[in-house]
C-alpha positions, -999 to +999 in steps of 0.1 A: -451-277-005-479-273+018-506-247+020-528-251+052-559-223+058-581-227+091-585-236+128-551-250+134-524-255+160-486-250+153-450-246+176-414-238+175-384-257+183-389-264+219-423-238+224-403-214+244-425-188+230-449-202+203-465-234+213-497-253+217-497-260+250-500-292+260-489-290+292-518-271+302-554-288+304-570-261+274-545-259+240-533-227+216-552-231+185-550-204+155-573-193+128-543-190+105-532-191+070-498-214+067-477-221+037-443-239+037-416-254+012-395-277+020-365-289-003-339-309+019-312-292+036-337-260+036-377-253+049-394-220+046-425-211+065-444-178+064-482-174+083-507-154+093-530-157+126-556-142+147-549-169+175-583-181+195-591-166+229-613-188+246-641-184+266-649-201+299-685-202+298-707-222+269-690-248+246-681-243+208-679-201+213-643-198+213-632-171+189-610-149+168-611-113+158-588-088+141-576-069+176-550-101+181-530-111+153-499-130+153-476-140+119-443-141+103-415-158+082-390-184+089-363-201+075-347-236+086-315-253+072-301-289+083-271-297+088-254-264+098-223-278+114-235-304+141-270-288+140-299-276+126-297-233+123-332-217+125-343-180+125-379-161+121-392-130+119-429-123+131-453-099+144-472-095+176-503-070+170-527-068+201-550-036+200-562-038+240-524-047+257-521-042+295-486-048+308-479-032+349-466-001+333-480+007+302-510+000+280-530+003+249-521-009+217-490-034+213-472-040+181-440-058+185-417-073+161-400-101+167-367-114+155-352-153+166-323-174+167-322-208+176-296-233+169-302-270+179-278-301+176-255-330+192-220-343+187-202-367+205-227-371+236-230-340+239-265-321+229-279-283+230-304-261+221-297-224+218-326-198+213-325-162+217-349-134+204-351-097+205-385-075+206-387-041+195-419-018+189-443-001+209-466-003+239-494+024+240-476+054+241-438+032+252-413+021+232-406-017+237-370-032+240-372-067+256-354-101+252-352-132+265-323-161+260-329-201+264-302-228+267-305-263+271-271-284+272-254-321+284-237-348+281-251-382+282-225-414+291-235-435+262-214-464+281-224-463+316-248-479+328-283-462+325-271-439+301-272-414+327-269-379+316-259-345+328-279-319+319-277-276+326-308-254+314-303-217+317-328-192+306-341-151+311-359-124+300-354-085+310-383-066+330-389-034+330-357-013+346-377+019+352-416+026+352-413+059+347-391+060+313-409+059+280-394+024+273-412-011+284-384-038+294-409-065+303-404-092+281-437-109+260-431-146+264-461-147+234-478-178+237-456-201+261-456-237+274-453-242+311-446-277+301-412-262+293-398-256+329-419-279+345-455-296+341-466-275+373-463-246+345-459-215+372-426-200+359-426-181+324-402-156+305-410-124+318-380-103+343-365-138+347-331-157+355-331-194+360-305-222+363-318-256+362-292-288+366-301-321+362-296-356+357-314-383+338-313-418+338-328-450+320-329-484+339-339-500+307-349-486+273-384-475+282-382-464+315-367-427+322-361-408+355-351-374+358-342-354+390-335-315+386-333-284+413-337-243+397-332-214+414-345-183+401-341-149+402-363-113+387-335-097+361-350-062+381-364-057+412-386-024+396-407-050+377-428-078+393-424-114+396-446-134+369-465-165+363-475-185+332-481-170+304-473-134+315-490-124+346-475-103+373-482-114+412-493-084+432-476-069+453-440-078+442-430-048+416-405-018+433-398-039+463-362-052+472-349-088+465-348-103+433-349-142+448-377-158+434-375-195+448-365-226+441-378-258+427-370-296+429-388-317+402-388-350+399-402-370+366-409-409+357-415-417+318-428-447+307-431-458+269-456-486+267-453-487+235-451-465+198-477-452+209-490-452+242-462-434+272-474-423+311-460-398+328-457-393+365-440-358+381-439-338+417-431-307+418-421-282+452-415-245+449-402-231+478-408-191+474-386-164+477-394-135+506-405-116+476-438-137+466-440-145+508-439-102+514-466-103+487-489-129+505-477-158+482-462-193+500-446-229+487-462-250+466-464-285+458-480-302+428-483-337+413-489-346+380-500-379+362-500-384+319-512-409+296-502-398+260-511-422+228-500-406+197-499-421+158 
């Protein structure tokens, strides 16, 4: 059993949708009240947050307040066939919300699904979670699905394996109905799609193959290439964690982009690993109608952990 009150930071599964950020240069902290119980195959969690908002300007003046509160309960189990079965409810409560078209007060509930394990080289990770609740003066009906899947030659040489990631999340099909589509991705990590952190669950489809490889047992290479698509044209395109680019919302095409990414990983050690990654995103004519053009990004990391 563990009780846990204070500054704190905490994630899901693969932070999809609650994380702390560390792909980012600032992380997700939360003035939160945890409690879980753990008795092996099962784990229960329930918590309560006003998550910190932080402010640019000064140091040690980041803050919480009562307007943004974020909490739930979960439940894990182990050992659920090949896997490990997972499933939360929780609560969004923001009192000042502005999405493109609605805002006011949000209060979304939030129910997830996410099913995680490996058999026989092969490996997934299944998440998918449904919003409902209200917007100002809209009702909300959003979700978003995540899938990560392969198969790794145990074998070959460099133990190369074949990997497919496939994600979205709705927008909003019509501005002027008294529903909200657009997905709330919460509190995302870029880090998920790719270190460059620029696409995020919000009116999104996007298929990601890849392959991995490792020359010897420290050393990894991956090489992957996404397309993406808006699920509907009415809504905009986005951009980590949920903002819309200007200018793209009502007008025709729903191609995003694409990306290439390539990533080296290096494990030093237990506890010391650098990272190297590039990044281009070659942009769709509806971010180039919108003023927007390709980017490229490069990306160095020295983690030590214990």
């Amino acid at each position: 059993m563990k009780v846990r009150v204070g500054r704190q930071e905490m994630a899901f599964d693969l932070q999809r949708f609650v994380s702390i950020r560390d792909g980012p240069n600032v992380r997700q902290a939360y003035d939160a009240a945890w409690f879980d119980w753990e008795k092996d195959p099962w784990r229960i969690i329930t918590f309560w947050s006003e998550p910190v908002i932080y402010v640019p300007q000064g140091v040690f003046n980041d803050y919480s307040n009562g307007h943004f509160q974020y909490g739930g309960f979960r439940v894990e189990r182990r050992d659920v066939g090949s896997g490990h079965l997972s499933a939360y409810y929780s609560r969004y409560d923001l009192d000042n919300s502005h999405f493109l078209f609605a805002s006011g007060r949000e209060r979304r509930n939030i129910f997830d699904v996410h099913y995680a394990g490996d058999y026989a080289g092969w490996d997934w990770d299944l998440e998918t979670m449904v919003q409902t609740g209200s917007v100002g003066a809209k009702t909300a009906r959003a979700w978003a699905l995540g899938t990560i899947s392969g198969f790794t030659f145990a074998d070959a040489n460099w133990r190369t394996r074949l990997g497919l990631q496939v994600d979205a999340a709705t927008g909003d099909q019509n501005p002027n109905s008294s529903t909200l589509g657009t997905f709330n991705p919460l509190f995302p990590n870029g880090y998920y799609f790719t270190l460059a952190g620029l696409t995020t669950y919000a009116n999104l489809i996007h298929v990601k193959p890849s392959v991995t490889v490792k020359p010897t047992s420290s050393l990894t290479f991956l090489a992957a290439a996404a397309p993406q698509w808006r699920e509907t044209t009415a809504d905009a395109v986005y951009v980590i964690p949920n903002i819309p680019v200007p200018g793209t919302a009502g007008f025709a095409g729903r191609w995003t982009g694409a990306y290439g990414q390539i990533r080296a990983v290096y494990a030093f050690n237990d506890h010391l690993t650098g990272a190297i990654e590039a990044v281009y995103f070659g942009v769709g004519s509806a971010i180039r109608r919108a003023g927007g053009h390709d980017s490229d990004y490069v990306g160095v990391e020295l983690n030590f952990g214990w």
